[in-house]
C-alpha positions in Angstrom: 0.0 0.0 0.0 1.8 3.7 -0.6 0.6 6.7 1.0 0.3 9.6 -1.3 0.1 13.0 0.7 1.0 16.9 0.4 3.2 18.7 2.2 2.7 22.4 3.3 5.8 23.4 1.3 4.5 21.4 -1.7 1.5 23.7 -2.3 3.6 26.4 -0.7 5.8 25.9 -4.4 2.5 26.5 -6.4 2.4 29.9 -5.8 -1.5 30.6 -5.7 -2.6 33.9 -4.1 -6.3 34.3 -2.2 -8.1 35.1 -5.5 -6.6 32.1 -7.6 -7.8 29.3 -5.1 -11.0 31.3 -3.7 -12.1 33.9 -6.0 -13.5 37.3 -4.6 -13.1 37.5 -0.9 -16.3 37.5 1.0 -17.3 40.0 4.0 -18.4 37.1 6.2 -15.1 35.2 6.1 -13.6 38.0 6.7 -15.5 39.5 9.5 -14.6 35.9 11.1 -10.6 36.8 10.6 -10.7 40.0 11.6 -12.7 38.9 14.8 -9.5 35.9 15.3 -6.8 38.1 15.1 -9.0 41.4 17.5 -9.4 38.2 19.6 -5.7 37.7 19.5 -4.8 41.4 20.1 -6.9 40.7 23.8 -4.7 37.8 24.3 -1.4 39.4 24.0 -2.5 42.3 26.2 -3.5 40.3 29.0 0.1 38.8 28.5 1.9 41.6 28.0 -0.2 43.2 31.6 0.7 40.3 33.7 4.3 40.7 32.7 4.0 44.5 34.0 2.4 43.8 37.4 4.2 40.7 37.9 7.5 43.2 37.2 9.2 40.7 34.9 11.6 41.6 32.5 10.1 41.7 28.7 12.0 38.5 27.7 10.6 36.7 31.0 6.9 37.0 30.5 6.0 35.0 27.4 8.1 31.7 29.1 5.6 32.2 31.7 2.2 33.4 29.9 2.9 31.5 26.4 0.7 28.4 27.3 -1.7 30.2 29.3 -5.5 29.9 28.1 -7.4 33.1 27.9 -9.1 31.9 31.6 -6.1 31.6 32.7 -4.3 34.8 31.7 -7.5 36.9 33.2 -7.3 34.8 36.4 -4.0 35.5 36.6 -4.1 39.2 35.6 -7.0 39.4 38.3 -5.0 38.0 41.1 -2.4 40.4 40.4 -4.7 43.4 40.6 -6.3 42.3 43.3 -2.8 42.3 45.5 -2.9 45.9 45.0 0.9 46.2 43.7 2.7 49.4 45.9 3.1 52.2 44.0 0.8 51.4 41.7 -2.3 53.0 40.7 -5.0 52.2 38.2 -6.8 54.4 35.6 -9.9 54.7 37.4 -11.4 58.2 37.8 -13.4 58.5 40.9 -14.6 55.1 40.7 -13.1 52.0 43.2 -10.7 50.4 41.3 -12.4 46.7 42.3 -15.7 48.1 40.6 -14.1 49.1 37.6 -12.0 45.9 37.6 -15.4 43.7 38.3 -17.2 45.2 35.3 -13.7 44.1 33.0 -13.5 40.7 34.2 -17.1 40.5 33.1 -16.4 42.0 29.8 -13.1 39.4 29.7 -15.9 36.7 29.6 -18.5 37.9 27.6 -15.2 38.6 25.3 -14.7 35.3 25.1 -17.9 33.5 24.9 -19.2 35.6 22.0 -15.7 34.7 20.2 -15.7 31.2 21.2 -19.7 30.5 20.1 -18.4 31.6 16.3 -15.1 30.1 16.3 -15.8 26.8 17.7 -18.2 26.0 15.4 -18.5 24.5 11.9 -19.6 26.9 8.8 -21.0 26.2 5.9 -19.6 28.3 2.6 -20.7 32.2 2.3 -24.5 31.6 0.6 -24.8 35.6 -0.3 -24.5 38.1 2.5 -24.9 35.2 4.9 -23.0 32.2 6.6 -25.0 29.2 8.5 -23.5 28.5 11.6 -23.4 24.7 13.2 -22.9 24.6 16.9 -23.6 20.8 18.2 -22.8 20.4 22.0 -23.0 16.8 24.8 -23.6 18.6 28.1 -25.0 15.6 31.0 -27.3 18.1 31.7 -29.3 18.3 28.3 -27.5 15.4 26.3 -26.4 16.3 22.5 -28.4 19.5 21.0 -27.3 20.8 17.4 -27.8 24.8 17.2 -28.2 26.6 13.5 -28.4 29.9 12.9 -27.2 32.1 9.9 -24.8 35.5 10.6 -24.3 37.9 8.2 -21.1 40.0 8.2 -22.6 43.0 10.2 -23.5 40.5 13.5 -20.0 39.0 13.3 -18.2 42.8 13.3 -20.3 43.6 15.4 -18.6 41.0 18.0 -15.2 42.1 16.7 -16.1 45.8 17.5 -17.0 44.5 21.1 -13.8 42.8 21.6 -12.0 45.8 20.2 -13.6 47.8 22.8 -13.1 45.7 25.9 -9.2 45.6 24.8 -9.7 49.4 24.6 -11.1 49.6 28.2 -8.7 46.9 29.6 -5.5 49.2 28.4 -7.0 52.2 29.7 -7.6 50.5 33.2 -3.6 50.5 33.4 -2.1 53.7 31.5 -0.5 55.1 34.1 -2.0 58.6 34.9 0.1 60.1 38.2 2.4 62.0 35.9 2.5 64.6 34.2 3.3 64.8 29.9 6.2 66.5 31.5 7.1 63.4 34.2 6.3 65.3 37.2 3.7 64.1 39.0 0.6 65.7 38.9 -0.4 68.1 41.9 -3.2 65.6 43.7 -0.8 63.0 43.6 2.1 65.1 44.9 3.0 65.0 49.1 2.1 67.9 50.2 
């Protein structure tokens, strides 16, 4: 019996851009890439704030946050809020910084169940402005139940927008806001 099969660099050598193999890209296969890599973008600033409140040196933090699952990074990145690190202060206006940080977490998760229920799913090809989405799930609670339901490209944005934004909220919790443009600290955060 022989085995015939293709390696990566074989079709790699053929030299076929998106157009070639696909034809005309489509908004809703799209909207799902740009809502994997916004997804992604989350990811690596979860990494890249445990690193800063953990205080490890920039080539240190990936070995530790690499194989980290998004739960895990936010439970991590929670915990290290939560210590309070001296000298450290987040970007919270008037409000208590465990509020603010309670309505993120929850953003964090809704984050990540809107991307996972499109992503971990099977699609069927673009049929016009619409894609039907196959979601088929064994929970002992309910035993096997098979979901369908079409999304067009404005519904799937429309979770890459909301990613976008908690990643947007989540960076602005940490900028760092006792100093000045100038580096001196501002005058409500100076010792009298």
């Amino acid at each position: 019996m022989t085995s015939i099969f293709f390696r990566l660099e074989d079709i790699r050598k053929l030299g076929q851009g998106y157009e070639e193999r696909i034809g005309p890209p489509d908004a809703c296969a799209s909207a799902l890439g740009r809502l994997v890599v916004g997804f992604s973008w989350l990811e690596k600033s979860l990494a890249n704030h445990i690193g800063e409140l953990a205080q490890l040196a920039a080539p240190v933090a990936p070995a530790l946050t690499a194989e980290m699952s998004f739960k895990q990074r936010v439970s991590a990145l929670s915990s290290l809020v939560r210590l309070r690190p001296p000298l450290r202060e987040f970007n919270t206006g008037h409000e208590s910084p465990e509020a603010v940080w309670g309505d993120i977490l929850s953003m964090l998760f809704e984050a990540e169940a809107l991307r996972n229920n499109l992503v971990h799913s099977e699609w069927s090809l673009p049929n016009g402005n619409s894609m039907r989405r196959t979601k088929t799930t064994a929970k002992a609670a309910k035993g096997i139940r098979t979901v369908l339901a079409e999304y067009d490209a404005g519904h799937i944005l429309d979770v890459y927008d909301y990613v976008l934004n908690v990643l947007c909220i989540l960076d602005e919790f940490f900028l760092d806001c006792s100093t000045s443009p100038s580096g001196n600290a501002h005058p409500h955060n100076a010792a009298a």
